[in-house]
C-alpha positions, 0 to 999 in steps of 0.5 A: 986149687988146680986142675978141672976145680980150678977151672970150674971155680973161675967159669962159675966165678965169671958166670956169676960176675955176669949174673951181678952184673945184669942183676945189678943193670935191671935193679939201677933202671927199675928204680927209676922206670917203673915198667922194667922188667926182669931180663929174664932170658939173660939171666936163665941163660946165664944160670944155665950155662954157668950152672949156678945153683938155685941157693946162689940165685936166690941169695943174688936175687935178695941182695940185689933187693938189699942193694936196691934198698941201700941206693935208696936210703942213701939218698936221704929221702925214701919216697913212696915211687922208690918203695914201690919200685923195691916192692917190684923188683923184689916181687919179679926176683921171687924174694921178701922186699927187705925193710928199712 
């Protein structure tokens, strides 16, 4: 690609990385505290000024949730606080929880 859809593709691309990547922050902390909420703002400034349509925010949001779950289940044991915690942070990402 070159040109104006180049350019466009590498700026949605690093928009997204940065959409990952907060995502990816707020999911690891709300594991382990429950009380953490969304950087909302951050990502609403993020999708905005990357333009990141609402199809890839949620598809984002859900694997993050599958992410979550993943950690989880990685470790062996899934307790009743981590299952919580997924139920959480999939509630204030607007997406199903997955199941195990």
């Amino acid at each position: 690609m070159t040109g104006r859809g180049a350019e466009r593709q590498r700026f949605d691309s690093a928009g997204l990385a940065a959409y990952r990547d907060a995502l990816a922050d707020y999911v690891t902390l709300a594991r382990t505290a429950p009380d953490t909420a969304p950087p909302s703002a951050l990502l609403e400034e993020i999708r905005t000024r990357y333009s990141i349509p609402a199809e890839t925010i949620a598809h984002e949001h859900a694997k993050a949730c599958a992410d979550l779950l993943e950690m989880i289940v990685a470790d062996g044991r899934t307790t009743d606080s981590e299952r919580e915690a997924l139920k959480r942070v999939a509630t204030a990402l607007g997406v199903p929880a997955p199941s195990e």
